[in-house]
C-alpha positions as CSV (number, residue, x, y, z in Angstrom):
1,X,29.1,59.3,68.6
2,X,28.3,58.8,72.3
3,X,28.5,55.0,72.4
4,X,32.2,53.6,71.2
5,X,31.4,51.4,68.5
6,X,32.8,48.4,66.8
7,X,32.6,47.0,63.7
8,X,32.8,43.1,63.2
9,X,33.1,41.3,59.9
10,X,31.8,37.9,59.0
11,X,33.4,35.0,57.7
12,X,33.2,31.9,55.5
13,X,29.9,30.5,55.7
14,X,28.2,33.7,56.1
15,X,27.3,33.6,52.9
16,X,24.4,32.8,50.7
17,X,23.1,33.2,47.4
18,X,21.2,37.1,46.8
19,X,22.8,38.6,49.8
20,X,23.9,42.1,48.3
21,X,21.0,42.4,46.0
22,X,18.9,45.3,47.6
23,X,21.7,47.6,48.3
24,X,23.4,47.0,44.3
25,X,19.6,47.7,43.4
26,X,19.5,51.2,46.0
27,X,23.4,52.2,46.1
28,X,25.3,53.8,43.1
29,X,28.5,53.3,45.7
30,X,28.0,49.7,46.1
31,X,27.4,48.8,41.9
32,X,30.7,51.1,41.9
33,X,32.5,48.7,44.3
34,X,31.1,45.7,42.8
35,X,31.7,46.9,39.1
36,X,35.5,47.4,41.1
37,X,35.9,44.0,42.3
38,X,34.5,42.5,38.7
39,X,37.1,44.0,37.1
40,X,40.2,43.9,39.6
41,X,39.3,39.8,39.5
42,X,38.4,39.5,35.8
43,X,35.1,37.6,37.6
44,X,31.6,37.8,37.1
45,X,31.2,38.2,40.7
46,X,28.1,40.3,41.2
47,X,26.8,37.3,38.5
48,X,28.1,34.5,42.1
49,X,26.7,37.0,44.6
50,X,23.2,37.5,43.0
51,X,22.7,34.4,41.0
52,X,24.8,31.9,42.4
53,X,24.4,28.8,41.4
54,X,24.8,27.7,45.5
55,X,27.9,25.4,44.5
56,X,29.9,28.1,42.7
57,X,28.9,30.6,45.1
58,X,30.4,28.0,47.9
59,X,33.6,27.5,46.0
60,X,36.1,28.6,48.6
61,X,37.8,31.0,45.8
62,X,34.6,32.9,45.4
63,X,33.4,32.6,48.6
64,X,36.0,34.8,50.3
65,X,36.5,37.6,47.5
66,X,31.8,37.5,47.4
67,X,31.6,38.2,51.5
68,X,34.8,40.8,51.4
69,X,33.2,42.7,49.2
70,X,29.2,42.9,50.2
71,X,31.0,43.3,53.2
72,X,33.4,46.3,51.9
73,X,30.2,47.9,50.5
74,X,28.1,47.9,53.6
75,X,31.0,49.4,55.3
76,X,30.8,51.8,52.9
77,X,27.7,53.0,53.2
78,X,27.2,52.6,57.1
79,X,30.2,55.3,57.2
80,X,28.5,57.2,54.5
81,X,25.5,58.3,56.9
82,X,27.8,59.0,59.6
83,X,28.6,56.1,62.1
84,X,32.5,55.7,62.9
85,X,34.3,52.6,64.6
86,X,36.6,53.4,67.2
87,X,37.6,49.7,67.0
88,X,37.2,46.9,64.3
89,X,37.8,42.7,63.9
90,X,36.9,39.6,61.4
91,X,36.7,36.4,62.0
92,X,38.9,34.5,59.4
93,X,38.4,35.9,56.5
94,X,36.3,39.0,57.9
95,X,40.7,39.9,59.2
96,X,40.8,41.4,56.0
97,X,37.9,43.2,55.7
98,X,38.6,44.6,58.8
99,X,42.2,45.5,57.6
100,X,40.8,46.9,54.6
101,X,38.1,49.0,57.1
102,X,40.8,50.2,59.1
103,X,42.9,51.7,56.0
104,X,45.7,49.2,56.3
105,X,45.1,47.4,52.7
106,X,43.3,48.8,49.9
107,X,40.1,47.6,48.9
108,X,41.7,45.9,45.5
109,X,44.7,44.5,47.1
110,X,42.4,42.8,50.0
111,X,40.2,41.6,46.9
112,X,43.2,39.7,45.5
113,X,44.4,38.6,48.4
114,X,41.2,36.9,49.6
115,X,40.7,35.6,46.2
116,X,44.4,34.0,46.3
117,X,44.1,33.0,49.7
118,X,40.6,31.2,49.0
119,X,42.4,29.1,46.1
120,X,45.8,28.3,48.4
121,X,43.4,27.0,50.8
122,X,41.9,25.1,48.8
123,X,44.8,23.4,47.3
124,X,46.1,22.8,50.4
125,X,44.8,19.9,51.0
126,X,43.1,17.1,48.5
127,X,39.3,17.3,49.1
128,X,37.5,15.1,51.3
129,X,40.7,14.6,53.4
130,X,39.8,17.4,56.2
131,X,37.3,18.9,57.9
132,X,35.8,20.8,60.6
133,X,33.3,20.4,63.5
134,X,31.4,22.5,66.1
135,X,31.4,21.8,70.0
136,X,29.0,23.1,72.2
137,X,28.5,22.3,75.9
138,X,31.6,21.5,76.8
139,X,34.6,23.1,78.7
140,X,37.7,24.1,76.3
141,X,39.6,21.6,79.2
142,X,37.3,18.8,77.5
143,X,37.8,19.7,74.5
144,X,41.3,20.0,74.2
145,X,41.4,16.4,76.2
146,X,39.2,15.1,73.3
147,X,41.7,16.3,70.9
148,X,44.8,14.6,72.4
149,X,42.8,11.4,72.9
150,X,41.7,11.1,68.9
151,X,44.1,9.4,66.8
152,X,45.6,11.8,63.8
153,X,45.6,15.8,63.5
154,X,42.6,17.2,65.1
155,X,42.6,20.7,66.7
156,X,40.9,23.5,68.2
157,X,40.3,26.2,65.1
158,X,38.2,28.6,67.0
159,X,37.2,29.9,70.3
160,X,34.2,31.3,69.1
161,X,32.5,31.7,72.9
162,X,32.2,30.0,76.0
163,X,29.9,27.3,75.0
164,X,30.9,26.9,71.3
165,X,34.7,25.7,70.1
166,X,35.4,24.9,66.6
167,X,37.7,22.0,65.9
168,X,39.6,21.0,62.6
169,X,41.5,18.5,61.3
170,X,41.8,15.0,59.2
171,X,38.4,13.6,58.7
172,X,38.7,10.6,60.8
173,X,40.1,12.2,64.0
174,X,37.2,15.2,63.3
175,X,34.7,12.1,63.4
176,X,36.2,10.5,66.2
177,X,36.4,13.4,68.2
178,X,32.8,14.3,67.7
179,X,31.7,10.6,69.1
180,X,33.7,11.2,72.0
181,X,32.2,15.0,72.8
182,X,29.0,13.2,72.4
183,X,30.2,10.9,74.8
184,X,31.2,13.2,77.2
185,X,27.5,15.0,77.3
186,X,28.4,17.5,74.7
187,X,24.7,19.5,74.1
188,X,25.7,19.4,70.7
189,X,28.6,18.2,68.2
190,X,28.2,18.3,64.5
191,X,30.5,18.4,61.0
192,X,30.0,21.4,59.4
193,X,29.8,21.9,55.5
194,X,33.2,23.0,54.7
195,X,35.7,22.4,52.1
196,X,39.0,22.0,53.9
197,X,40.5,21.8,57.7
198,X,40.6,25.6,58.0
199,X,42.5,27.0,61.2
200,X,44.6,23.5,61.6
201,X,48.3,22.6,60.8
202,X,46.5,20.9,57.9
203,X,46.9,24.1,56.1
204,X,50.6,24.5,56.5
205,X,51.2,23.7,52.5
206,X,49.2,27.0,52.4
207,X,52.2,29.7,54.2
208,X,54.8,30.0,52.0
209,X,52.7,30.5,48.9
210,X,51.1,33.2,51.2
211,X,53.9,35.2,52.6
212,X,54.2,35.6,48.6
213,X,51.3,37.2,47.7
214,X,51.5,39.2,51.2
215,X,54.7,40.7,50.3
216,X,53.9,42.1,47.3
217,X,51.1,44.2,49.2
218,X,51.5,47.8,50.6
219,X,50.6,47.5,54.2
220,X,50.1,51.0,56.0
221,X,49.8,51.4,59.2
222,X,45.9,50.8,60.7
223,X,43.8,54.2,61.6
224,X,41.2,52.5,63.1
225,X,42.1,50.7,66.1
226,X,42.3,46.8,64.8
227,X,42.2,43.2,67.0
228,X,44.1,40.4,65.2
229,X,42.2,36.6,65.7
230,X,45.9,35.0,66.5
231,X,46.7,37.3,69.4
232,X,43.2,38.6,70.1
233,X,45.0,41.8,70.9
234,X,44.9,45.5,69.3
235,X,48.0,45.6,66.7
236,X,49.3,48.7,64.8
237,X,52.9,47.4,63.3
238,X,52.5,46.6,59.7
239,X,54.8,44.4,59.5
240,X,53.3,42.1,62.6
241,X,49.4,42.6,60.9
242,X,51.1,40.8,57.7
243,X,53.3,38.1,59.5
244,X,49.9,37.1,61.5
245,X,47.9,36.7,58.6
246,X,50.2,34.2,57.8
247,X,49.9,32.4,61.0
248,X,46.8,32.6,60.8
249,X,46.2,30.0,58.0
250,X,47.1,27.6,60.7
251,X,46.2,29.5,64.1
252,X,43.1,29.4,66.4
253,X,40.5,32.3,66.1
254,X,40.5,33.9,69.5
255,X,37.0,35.3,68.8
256,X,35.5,35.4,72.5
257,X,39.0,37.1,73.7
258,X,38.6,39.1,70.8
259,X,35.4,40.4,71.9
260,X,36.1,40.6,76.0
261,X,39.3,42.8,74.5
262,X,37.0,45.7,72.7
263,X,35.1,45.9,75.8
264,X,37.9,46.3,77.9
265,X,39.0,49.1,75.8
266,X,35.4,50.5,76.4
267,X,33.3,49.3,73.0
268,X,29.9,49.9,74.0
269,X,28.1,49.0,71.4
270,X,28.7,46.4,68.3
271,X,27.6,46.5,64.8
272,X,28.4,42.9,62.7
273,X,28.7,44.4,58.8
274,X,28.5,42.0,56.2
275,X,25.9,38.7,55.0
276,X,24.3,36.9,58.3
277,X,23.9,37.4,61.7
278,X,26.6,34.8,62.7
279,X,28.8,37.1,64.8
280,X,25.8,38.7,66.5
281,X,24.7,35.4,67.8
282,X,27.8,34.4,69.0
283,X,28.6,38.1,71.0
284,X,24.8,37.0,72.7
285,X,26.6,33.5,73.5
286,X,29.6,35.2,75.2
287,X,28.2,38.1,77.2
288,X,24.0,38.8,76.7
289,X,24.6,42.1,78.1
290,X,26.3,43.5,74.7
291,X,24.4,45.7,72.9
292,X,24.7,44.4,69.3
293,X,22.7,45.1,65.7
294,X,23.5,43.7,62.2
295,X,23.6,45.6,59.0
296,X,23.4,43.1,55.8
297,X,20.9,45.9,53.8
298,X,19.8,49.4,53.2
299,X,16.3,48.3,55.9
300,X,19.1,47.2,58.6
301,X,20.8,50.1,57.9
302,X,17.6,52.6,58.6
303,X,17.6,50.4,62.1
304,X,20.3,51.2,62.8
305,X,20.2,54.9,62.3
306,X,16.8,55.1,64.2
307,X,18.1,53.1,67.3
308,X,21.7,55.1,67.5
309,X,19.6,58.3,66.8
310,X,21.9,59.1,64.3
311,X,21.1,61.4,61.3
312,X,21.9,60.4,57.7
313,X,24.2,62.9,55.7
């Protein structure tokens, strides 16, 4: 390839319900991976990705194991016809698909460990007590300030780009902090649909239940250059890749460092591989001069393979 390429991998709340239906209809490889994933979870989960309901579908435990693997299966298939990342990232959750894209898990140990990491995060915390909020207009400085000024546990989750931070924390101090952003001219603050205080000290109960299920995993070293969220910074140790997964249960998402990081290291051109175009957006928020496509279906796919000029095998 002439352009150096990256791959990015959504997250939670790229979802919805029928994303993966075209290429399970098209792909003999992806009904092989789903089939996989069915079986390795003892979970209908084709059943969650195709039919939902919405609610099940949203259930943080099928959530993460639903977009890992649509996401696993594009990857798949984008490979397939012949386009290699020299680099590749996920935000939250998408860490692991990444991990798994670079060779460092294997696609069933990354499906149980999304699944189990869905359900510690979930029970980390009785529902309704936390949540989560997006920022946008103001300066991190502000942000931060607005933080320290709320009373209880409310922090910054991620640094998504330069005009959009994510905060986190106990419902009140989330609420609080949002009337004071609005305060402070914020263009826009609002509580997002979530089912826990993701990316905050809230999820602390979460580590040690982790570290358990991490240690039981083969890690092998990554052959695909790979950026972790909690340092923002290429890693290749196996042992560090699974000590920051644990941190980061309760670490901030350095996405736009992330991102300036791949195109220090000469990424041309990025591809977002999985449900939604949430990454995209946000890589048009932190530097319009990116090139960037999305592949969520065979037609995306055939885009992209007309644009990079790029002949299918």
């Amino acid at each position: 390839m002439a352009n150096k390429i990256a791959f990015l991998f959504p997250g939670q709340g790229s979802q919805y319900v029928g994303m993966g239906r075209e290429v399970l209809a098209e792909s003999a490889l992806a009904a092989q991976l789903m089939d996989q994933a069915g079986e390795v979870l003892q979970l209908d989960l084709r059943k969650i990705c195709l039919e939902g309901p919405e609610k099940e579908l949203n259930n943080t435990q099928n959530t993460q194991p639903a977009i890992y693997t649509v996401s696993i299966i594009l990857e798949q298939i984008i490979r397939a016809r012949g386009i290699e990342p020299a680099m590749v990232a996920g935000h939250s959750l998408g860490e692991y698909t990444a991990l798994t894209a670079a060779g460092v898990l294997s696609f069933a140990d990354g499906l149980k460990l999304v699944r189990k990491r869905g359900l510690l995060m979930n029970q980390a915390l009785p529902p309704g007590q936390g949540t989560m909020a997006a920022i946008i207009g103001l300066s991190v400085e502000e942000i931060l300030e607005i933080c320290r000024e709320v009373s209880g546990i409310c922090e910054v989750a991620n640094y998504n780009s330069p005009q959009q931070i994510v905060i986190s924390g106990e419902v009140a101090a989330v609420r609080s902090a949002i009337k004071l952003a609005l305060a402070a001219k914020a263009k826009r603050a609002i509580e997002l649909e979530v089912s826990g205080p993701f990316h905050s000290s809230l999820m602390k109960p979460a580590e040690d239940s982790l570290a358990e299920e991490l240690a039981k995993v083969d890690f092998k070293k990554p052959e695909i250059a790979f950026l972790a969220n909690v340092t923002a910074g290429i890693e290749d140790s196996p042992e560090q890749i699974r000590d920051l997964l644990i941190q980061q249960l309760t670490s901030s998402v350095r996405w736009e460092e992330t991102i300036n990081t791949m195109v220090e290291n000469g990424v041309e051109y990025f591809i977002e591989v999985g449900p939604g175009k949430v990454l995209k957006s946000l890589l048009r928020r932190i530097n319009r001069s990116l090139a960037a496509e999305h592949v969520e279906d065979l037609n995306g796919l055939e885009k992209l393979l007309e644009k990079m000029q790029v002949r299918g095998k």
